[in-house]
mmJSON file of the N, C-alpha and C atoms, coordinates in Angstrom:
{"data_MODEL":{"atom_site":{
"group_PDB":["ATOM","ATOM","ATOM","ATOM","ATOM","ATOM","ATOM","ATOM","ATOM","ATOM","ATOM","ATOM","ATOM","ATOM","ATOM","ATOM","ATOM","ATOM","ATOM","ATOM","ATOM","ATOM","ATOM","ATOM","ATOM","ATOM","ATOM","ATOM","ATOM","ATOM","ATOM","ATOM","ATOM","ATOM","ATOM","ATOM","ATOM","ATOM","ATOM","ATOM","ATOM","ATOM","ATOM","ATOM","ATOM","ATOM","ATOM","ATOM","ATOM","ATOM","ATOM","ATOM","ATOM","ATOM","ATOM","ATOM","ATOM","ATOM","ATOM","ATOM","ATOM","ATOM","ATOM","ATOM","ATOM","ATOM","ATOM","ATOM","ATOM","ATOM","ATOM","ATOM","ATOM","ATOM","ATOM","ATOM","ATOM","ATOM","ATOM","ATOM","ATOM","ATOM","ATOM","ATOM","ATOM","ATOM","ATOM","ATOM","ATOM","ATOM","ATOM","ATOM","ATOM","ATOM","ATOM","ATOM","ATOM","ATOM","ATOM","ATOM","ATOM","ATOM","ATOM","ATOM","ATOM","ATOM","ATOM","ATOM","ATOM","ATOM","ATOM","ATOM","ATOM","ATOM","ATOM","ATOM","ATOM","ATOM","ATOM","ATOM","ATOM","ATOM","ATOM","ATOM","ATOM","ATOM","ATOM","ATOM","ATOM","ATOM","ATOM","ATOM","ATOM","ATOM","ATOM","ATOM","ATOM","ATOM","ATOM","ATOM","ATOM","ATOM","ATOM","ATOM","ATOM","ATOM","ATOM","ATOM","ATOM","ATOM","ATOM","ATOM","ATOM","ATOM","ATOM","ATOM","ATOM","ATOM","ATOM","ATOM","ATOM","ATOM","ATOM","ATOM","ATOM","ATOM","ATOM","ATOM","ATOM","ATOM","ATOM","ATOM","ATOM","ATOM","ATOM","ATOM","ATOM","ATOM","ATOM","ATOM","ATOM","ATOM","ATOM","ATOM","ATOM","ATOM","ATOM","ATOM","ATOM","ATOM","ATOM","ATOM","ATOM","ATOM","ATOM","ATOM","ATOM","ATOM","ATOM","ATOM","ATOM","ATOM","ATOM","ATOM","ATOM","ATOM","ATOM","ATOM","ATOM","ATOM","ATOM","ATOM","ATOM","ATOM","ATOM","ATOM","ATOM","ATOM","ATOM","ATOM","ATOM","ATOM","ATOM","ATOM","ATOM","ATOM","ATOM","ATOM","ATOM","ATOM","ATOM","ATOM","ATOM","ATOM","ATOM","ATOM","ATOM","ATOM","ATOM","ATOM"],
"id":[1,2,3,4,5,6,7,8,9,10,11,12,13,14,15,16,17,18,19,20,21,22,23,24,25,26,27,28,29,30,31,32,33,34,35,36,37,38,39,40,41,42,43,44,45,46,47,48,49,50,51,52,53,54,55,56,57,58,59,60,61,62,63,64,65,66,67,68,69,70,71,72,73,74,75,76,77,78,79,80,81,82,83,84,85,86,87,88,89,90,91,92,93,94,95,96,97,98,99,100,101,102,103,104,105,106,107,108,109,110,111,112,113,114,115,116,117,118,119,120,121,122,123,124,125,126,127,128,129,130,131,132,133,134,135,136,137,138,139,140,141,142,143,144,145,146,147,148,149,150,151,152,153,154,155,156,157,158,159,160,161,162,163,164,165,166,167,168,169,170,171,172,173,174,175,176,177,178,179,180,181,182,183,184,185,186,187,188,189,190,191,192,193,194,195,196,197,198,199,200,201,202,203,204,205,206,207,208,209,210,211,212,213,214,215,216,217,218,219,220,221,222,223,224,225,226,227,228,229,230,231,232,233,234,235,236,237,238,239,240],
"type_symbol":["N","C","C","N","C","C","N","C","C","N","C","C","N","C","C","N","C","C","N","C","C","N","C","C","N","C","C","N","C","C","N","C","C","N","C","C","N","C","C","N","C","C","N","C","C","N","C","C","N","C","C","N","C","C","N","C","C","N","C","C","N","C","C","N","C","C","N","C","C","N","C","C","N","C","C","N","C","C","N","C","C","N","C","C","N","C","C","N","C","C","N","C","C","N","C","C","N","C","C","N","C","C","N","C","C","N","C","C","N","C","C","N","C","C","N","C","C","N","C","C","N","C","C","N","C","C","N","C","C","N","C","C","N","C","C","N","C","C","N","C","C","N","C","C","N","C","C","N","C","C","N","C","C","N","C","C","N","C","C","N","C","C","N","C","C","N","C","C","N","C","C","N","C","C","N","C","C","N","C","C","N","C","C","N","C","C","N","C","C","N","C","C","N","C","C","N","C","C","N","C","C","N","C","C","N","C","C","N","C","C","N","C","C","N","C","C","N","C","C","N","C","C","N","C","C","N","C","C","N","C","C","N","C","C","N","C","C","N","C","C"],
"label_atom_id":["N","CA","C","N","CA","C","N","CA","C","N","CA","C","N","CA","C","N","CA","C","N","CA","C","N","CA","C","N","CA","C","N","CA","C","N","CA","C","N","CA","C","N","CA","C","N","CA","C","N","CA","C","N","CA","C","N","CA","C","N","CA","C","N","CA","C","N","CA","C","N","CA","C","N","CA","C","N","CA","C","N","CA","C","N","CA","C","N","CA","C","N","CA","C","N","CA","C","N","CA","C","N","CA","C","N","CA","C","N","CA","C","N","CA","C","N","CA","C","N","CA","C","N","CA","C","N","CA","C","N","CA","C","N","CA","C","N","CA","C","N","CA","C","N","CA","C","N","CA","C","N","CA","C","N","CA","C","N","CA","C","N","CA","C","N","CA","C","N","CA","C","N","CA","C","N","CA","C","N","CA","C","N","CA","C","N","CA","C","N","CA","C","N","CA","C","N","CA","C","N","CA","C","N","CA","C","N","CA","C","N","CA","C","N","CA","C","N","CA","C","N","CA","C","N","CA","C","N","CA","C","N","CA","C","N","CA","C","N","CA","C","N","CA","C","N","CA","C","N","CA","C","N","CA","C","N","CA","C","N","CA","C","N","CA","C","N","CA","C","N","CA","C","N","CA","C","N","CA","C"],
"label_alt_id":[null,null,null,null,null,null,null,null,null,null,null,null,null,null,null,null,null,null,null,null,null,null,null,null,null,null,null,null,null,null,null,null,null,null,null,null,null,null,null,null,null,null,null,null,null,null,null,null,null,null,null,null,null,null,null,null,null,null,null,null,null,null,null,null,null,null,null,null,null,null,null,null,null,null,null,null,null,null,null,null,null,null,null,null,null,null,null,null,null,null,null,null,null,null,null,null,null,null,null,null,null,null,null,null,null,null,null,null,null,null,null,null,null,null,null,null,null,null,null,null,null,null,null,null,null,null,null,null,null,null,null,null,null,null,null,null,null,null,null,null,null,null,null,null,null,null,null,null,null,null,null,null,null,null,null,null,null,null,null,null,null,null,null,null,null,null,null,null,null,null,null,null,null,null,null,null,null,null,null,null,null,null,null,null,null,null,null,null,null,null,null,null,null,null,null,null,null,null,null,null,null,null,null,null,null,null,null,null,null,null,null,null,null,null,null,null,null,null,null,null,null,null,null,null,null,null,null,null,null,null,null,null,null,null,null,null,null,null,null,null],
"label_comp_id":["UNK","UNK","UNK","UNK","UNK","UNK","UNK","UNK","UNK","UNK","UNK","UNK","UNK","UNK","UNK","UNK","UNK","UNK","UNK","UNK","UNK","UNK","UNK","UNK","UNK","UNK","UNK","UNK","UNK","UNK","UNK","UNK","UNK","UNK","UNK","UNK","UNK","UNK","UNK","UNK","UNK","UNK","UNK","UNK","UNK","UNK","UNK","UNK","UNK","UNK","UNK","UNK","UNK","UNK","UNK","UNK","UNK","UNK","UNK","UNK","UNK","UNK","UNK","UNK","UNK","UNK","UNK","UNK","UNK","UNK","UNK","UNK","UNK","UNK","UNK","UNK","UNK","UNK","UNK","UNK","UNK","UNK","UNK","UNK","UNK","UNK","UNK","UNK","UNK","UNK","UNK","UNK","UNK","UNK","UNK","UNK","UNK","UNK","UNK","UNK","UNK","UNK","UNK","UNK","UNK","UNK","UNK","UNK","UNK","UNK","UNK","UNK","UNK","UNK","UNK","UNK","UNK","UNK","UNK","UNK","UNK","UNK","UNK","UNK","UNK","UNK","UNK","UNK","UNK","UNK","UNK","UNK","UNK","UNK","UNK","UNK","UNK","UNK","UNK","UNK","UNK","UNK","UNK","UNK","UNK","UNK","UNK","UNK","UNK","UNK","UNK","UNK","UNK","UNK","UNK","UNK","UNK","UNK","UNK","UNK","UNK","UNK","UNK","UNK","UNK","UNK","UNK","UNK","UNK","UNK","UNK","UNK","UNK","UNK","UNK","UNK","UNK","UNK","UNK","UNK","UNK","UNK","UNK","UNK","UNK","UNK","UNK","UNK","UNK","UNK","UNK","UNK","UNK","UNK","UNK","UNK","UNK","UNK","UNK","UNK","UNK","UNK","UNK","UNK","UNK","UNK","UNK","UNK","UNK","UNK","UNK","UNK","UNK","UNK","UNK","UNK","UNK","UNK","UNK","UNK","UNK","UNK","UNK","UNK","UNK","UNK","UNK","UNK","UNK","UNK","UNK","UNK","UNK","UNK","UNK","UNK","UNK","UNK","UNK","UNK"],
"label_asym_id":["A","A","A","A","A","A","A","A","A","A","A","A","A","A","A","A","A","A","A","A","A","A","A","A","A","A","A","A","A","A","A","A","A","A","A","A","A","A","A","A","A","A","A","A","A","A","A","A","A","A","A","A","A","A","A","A","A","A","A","A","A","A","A","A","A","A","A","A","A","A","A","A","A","A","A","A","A","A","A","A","A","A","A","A","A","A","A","A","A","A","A","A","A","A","A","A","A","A","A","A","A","A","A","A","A","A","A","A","A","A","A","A","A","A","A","A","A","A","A","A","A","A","A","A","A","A","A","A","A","A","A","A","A","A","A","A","A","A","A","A","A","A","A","A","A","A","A","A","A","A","A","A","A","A","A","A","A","A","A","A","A","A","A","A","A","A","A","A","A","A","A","A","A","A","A","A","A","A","A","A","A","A","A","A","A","A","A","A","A","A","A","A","A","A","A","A","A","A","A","A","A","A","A","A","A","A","A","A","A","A","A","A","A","A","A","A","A","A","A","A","A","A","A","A","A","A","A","A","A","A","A","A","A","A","A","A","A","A","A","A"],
"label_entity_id":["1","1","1","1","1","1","1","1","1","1","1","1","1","1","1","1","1","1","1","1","1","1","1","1","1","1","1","1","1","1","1","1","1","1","1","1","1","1","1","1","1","1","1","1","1","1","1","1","1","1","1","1","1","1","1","1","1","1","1","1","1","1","1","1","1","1","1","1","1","1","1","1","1","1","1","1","1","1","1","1","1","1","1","1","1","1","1","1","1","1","1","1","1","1","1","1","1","1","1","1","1","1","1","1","1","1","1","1","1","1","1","1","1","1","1","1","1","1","1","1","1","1","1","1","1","1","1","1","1","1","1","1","1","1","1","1","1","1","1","1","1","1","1","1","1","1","1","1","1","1","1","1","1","1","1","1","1","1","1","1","1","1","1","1","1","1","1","1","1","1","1","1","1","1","1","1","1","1","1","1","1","1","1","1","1","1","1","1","1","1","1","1","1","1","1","1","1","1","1","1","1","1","1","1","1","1","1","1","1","1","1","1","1","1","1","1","1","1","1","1","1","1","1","1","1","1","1","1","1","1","1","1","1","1","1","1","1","1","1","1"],
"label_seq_id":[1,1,1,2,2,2,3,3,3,4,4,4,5,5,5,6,6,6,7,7,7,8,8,8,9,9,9,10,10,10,11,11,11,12,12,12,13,13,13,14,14,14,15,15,15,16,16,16,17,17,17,18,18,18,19,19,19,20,20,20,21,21,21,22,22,22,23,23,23,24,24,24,25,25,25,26,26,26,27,27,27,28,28,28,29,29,29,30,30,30,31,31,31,32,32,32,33,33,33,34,34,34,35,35,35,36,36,36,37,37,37,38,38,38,39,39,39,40,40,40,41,41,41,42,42,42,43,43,43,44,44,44,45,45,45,46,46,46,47,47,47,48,48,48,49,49,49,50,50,50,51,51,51,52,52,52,53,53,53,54,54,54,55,55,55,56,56,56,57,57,57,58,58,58,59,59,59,60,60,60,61,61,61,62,62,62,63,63,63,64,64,64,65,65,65,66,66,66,67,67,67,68,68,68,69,69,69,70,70,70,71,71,71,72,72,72,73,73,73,74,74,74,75,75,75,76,76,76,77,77,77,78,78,78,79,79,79,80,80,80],
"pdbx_PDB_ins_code":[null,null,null,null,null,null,null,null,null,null,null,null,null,null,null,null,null,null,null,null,null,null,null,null,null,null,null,null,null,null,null,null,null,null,null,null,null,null,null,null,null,null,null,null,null,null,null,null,null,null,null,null,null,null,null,null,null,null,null,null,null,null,null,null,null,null,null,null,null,null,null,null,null,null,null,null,null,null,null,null,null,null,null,null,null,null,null,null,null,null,null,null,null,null,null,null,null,null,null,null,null,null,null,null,null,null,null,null,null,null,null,null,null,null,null,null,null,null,null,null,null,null,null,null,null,null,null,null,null,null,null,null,null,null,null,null,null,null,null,null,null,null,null,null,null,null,null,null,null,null,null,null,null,null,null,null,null,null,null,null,null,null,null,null,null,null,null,null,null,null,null,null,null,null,null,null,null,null,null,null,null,null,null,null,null,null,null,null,null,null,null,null,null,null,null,null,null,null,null,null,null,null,null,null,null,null,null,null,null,null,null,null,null,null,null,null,null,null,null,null,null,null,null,null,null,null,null,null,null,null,null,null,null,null,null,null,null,null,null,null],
"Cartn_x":[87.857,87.829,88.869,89.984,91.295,90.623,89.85,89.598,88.266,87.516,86.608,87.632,88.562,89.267,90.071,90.75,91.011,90.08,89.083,87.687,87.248,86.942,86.826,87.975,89.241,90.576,90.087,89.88,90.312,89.078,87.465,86.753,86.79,87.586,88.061,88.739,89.712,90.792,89.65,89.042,88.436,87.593,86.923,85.808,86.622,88.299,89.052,89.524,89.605,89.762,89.121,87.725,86.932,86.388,86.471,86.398,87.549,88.238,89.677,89.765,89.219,89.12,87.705,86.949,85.7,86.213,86.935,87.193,88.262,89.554,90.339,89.895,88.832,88.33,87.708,86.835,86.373,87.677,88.686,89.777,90.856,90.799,91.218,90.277,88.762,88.115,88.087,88.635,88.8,90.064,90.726,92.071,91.915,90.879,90.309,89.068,88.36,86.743,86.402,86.729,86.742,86.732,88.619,88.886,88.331,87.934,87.191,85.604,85.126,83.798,84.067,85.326,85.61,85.842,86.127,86.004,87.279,88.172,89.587,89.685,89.544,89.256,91.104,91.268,92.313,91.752,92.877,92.557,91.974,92.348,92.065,90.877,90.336,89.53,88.234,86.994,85.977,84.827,84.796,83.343,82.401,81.573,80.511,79.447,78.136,77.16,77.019,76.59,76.461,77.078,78.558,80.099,79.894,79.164,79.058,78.019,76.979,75.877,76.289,76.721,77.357,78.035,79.394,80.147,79.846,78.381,77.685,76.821,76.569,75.841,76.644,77.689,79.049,79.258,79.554,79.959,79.342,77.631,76.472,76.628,76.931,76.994,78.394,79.27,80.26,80.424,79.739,78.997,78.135,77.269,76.245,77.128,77.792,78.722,79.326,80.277,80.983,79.818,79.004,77.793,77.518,77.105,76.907,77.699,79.342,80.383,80.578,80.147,80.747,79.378,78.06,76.632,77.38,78.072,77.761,79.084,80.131,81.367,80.772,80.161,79.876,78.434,78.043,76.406,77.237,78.092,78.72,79.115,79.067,79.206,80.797,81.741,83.209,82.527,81.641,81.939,80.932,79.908,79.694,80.164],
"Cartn_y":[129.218,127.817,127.543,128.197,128.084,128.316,128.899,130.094,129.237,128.649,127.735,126.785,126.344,124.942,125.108,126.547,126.938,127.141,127.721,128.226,126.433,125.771,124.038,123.824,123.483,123.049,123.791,125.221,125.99,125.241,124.908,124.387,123.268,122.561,121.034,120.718,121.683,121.985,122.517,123.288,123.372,122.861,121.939,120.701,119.767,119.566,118.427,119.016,120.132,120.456,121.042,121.448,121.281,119.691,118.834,117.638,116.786,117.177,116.738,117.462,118.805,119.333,118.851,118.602,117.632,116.345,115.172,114.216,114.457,115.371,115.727,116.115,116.974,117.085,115.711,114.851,113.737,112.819,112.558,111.826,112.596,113.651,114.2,113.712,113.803,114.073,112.559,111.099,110.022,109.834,110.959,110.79,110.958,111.507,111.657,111.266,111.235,110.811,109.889,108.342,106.98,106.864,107.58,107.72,108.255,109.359,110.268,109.489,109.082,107.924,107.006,106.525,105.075,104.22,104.448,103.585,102.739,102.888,102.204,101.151,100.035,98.448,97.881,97.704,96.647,95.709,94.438,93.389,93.96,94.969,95.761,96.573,96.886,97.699,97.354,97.24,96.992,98.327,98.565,99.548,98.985,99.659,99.481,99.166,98.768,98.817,99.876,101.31,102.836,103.188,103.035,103.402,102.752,101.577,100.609,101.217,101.906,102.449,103.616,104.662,105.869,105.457,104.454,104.414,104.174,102.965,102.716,104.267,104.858,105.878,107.069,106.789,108.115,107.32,106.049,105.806,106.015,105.275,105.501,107.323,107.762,109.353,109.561,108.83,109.39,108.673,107.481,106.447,107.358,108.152,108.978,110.33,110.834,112.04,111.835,110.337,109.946,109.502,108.975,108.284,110.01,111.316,112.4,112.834,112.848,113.827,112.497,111.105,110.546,110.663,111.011,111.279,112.705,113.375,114.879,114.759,114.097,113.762,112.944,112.481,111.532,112.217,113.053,113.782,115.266,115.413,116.928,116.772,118.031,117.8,117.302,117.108,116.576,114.979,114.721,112.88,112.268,113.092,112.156,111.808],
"Cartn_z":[129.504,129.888,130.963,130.966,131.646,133.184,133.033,134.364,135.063,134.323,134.673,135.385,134.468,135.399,136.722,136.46,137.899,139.354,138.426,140.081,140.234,139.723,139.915,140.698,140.204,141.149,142.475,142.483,143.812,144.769,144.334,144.672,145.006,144.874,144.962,146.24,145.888,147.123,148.497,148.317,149.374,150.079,149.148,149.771,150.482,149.584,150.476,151.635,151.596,153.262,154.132,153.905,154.506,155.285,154.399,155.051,155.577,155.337,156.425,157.42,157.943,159.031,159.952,158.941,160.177,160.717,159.201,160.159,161.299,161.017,161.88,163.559,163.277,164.806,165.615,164.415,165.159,165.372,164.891,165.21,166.394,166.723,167.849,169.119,168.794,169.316,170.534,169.593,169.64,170.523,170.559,171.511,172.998,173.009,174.524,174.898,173.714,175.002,175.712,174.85,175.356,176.658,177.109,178.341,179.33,179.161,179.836,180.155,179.245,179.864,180.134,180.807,181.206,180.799,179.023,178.128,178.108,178.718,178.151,178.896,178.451,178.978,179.098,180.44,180.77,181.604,182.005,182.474,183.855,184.22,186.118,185.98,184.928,184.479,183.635,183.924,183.041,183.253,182.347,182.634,183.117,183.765,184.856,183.536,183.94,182.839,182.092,183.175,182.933,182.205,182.207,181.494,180.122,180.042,179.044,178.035,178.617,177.821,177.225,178.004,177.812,176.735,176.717,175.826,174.105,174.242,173.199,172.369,173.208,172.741,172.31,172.376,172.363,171.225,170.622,169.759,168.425,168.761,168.225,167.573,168.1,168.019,166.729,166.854,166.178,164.85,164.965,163.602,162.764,163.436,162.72,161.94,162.622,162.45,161.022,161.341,160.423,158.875,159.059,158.31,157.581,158.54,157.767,156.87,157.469,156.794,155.618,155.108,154.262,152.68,153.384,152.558,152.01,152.699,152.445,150.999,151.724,150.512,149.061,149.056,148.073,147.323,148.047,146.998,146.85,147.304,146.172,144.767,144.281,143.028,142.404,143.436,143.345,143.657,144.478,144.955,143.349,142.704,141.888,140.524],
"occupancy":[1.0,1.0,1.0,1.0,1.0,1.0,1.0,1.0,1.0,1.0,1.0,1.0,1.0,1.0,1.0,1.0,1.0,1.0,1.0,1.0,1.0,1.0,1.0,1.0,1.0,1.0,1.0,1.0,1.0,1.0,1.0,1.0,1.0,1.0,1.0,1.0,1.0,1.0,1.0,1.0,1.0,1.0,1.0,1.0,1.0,1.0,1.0,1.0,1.0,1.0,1.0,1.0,1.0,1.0,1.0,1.0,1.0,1.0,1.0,1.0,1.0,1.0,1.0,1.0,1.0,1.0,1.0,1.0,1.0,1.0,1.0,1.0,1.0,1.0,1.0,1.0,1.0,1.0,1.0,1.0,1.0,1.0,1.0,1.0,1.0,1.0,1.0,1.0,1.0,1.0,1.0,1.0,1.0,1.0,1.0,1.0,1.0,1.0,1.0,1.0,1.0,1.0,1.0,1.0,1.0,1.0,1.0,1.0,1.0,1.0,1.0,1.0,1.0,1.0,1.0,1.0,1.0,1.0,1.0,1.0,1.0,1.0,1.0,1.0,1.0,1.0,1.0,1.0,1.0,1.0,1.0,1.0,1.0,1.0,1.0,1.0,1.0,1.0,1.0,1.0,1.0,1.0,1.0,1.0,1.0,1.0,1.0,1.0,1.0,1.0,1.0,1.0,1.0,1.0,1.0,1.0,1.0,1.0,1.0,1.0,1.0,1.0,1.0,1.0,1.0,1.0,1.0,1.0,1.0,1.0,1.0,1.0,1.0,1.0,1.0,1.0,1.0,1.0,1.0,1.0,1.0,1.0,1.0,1.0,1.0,1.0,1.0,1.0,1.0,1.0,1.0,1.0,1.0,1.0,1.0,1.0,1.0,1.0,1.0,1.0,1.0,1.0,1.0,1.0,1.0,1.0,1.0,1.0,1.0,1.0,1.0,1.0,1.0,1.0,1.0,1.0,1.0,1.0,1.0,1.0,1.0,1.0,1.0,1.0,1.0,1.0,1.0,1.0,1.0,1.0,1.0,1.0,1.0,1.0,1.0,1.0,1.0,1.0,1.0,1.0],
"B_iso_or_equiv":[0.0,0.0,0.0,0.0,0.0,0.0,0.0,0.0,0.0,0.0,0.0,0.0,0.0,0.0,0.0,0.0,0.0,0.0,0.0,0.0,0.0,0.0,0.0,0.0,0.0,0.0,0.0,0.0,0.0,0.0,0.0,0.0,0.0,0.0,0.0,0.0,0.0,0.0,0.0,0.0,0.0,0.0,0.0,0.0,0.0,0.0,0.0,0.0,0.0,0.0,0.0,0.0,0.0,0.0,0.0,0.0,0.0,0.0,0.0,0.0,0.0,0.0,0.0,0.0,0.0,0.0,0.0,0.0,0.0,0.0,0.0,0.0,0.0,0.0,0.0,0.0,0.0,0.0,0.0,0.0,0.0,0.0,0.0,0.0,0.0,0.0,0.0,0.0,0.0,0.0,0.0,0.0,0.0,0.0,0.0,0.0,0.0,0.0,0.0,0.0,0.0,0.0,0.0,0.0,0.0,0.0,0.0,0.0,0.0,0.0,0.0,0.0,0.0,0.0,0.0,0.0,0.0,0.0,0.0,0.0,0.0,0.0,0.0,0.0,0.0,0.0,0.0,0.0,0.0,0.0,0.0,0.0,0.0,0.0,0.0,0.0,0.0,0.0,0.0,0.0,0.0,0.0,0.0,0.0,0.0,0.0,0.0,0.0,0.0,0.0,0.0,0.0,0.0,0.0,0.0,0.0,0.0,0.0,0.0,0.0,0.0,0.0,0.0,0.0,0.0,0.0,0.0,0.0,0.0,0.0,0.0,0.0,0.0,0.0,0.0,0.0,0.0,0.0,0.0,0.0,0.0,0.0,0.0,0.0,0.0,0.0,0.0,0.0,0.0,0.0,0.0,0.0,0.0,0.0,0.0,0.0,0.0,0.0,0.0,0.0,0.0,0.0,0.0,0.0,0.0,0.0,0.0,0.0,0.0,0.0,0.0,0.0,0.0,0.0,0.0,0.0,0.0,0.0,0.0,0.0,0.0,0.0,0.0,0.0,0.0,0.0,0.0,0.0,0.0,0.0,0.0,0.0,0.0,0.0,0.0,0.0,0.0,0.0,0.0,0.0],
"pdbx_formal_charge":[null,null,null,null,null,null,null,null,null,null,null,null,null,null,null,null,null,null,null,null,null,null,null,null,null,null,null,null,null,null,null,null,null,null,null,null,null,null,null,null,null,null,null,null,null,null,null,null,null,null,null,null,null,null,null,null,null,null,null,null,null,null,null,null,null,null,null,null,null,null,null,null,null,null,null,null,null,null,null,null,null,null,null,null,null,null,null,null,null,null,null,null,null,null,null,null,null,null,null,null,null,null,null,null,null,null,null,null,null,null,null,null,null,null,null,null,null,null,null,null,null,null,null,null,null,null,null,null,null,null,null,null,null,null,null,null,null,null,null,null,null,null,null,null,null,null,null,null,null,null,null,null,null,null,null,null,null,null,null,null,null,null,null,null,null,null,null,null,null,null,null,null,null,null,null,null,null,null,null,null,null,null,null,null,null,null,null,null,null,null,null,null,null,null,null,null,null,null,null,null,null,null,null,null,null,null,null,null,null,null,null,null,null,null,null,null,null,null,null,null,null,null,null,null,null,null,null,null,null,null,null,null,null,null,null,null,null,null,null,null],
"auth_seq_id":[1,1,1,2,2,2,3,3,3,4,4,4,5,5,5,6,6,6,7,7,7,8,8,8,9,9,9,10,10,10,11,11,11,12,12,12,13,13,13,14,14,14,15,15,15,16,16,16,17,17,17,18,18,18,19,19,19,20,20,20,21,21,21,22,22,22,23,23,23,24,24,24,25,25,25,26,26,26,27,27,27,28,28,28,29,29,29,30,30,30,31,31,31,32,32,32,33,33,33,34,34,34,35,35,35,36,36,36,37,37,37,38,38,38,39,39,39,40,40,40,41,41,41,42,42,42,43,43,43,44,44,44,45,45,45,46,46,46,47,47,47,48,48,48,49,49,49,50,50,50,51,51,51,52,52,52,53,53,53,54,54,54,55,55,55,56,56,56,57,57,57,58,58,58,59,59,59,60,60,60,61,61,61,62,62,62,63,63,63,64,64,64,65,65,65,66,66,66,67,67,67,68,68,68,69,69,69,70,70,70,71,71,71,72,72,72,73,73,73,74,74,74,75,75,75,76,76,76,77,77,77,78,78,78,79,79,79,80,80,80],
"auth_comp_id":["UNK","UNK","UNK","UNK","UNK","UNK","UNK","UNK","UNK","UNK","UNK","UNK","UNK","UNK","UNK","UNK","UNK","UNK","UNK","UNK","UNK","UNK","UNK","UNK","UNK","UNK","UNK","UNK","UNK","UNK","UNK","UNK","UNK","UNK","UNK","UNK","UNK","UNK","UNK","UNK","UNK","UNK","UNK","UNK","UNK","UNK","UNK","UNK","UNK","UNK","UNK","UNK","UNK","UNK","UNK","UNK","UNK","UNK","UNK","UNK","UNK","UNK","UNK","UNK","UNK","UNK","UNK","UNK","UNK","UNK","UNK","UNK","UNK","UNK","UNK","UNK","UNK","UNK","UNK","UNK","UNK","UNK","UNK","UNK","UNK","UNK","UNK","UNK","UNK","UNK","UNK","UNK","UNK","UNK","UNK","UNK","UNK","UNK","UNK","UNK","UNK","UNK","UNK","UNK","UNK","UNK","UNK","UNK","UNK","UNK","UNK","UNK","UNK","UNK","UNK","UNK","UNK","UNK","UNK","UNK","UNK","UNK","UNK","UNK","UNK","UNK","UNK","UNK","UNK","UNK","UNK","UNK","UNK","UNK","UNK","UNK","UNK","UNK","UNK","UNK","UNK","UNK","UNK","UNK","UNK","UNK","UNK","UNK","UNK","UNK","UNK","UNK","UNK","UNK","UNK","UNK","UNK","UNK","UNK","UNK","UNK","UNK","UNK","UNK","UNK","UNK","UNK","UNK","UNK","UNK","UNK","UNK","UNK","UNK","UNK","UNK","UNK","UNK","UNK","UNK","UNK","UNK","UNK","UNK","UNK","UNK","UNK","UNK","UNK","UNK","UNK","UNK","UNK","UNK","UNK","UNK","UNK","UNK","UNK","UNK","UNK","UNK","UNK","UNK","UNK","UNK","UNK","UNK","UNK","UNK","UNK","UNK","UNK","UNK","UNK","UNK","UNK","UNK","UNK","UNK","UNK","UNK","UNK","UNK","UNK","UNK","UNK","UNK","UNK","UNK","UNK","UNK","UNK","UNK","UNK","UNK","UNK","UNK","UNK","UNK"],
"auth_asym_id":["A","A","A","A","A","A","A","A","A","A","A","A","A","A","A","A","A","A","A","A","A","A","A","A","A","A","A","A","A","A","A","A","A","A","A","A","A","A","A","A","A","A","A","A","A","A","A","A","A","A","A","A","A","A","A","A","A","A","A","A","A","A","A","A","A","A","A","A","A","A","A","A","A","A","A","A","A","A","A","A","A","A","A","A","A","A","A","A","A","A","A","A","A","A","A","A","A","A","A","A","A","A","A","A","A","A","A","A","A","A","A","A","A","A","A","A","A","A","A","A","A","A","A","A","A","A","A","A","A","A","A","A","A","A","A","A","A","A","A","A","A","A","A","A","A","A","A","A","A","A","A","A","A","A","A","A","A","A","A","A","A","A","A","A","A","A","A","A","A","A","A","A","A","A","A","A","A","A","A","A","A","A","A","A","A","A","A","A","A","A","A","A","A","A","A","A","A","A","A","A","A","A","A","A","A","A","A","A","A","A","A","A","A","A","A","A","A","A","A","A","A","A","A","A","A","A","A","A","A","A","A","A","A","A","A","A","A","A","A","A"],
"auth_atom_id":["N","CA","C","N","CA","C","N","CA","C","N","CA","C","N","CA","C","N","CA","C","N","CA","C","N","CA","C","N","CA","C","N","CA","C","N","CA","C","N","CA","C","N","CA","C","N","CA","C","N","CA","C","N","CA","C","N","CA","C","N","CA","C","N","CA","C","N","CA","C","N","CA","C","N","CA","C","N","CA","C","N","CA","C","N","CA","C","N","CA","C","N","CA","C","N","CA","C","N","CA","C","N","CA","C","N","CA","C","N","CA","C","N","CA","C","N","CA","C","N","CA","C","N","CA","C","N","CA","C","N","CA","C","N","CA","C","N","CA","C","N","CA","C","N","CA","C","N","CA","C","N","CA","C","N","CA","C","N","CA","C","N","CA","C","N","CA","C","N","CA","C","N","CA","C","N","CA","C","N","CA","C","N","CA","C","N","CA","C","N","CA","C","N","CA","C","N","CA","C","N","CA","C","N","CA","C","N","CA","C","N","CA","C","N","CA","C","N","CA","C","N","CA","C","N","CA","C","N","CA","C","N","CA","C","N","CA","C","N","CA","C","N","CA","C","N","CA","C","N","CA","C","N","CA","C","N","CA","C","N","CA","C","N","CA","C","N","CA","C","N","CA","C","N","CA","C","N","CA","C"],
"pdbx_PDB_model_num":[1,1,1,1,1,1,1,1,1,1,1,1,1,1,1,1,1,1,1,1,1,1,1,1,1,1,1,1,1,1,1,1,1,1,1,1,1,1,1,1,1,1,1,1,1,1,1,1,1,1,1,1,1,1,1,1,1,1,1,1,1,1,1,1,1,1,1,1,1,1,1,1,1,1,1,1,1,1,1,1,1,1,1,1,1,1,1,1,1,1,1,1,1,1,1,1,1,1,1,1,1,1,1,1,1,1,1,1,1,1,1,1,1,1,1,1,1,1,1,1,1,1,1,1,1,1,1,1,1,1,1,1,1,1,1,1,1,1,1,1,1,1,1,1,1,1,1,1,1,1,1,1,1,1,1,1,1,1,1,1,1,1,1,1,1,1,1,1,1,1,1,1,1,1,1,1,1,1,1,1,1,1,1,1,1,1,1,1,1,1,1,1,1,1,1,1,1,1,1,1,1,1,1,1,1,1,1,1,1,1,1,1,1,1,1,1,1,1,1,1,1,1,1,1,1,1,1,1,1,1,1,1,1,1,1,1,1,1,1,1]
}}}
């Protein structure tokens, strides 16, 4: 039984960091892209429409990402 509760813990541990290394990349990933598509809005600065679509669809993209890695946390056998 001891040994059951350990291979569970060790399994545990690894689902939580397996998924702290996905969101980790998408929150890195957040440190640069915005910018890089034009996204960073000051008073001197507005994105173009293009910049504006791009940006919606980059986001759209990382809503879904996030929407996967939170289905995938919550239907393992640790999220229910």
């Amino acid at each position: 039984e001891d040994v059951g509760i350990a291979i569970e813990n060790s399994q545990v541990v690894e689902a939580i960091g397996d998924a702290q290394i996905e969101l980790q990349s998408v929150m890195d990933e957040l440190q640069w892209m915005p910018a890089m598509l034009g996204g960073v809005n000051t008073e001197a600065h507005e994105p173009s429409d293009d910049q504006a679509r791009i940006l919606l669809t980059y986001n759209i993209m990382i809503q879904h990402d996030l929407a996967k890695m939170s289905y995938k946390i919550q239907n393992s056998k640790f999220g229910q």
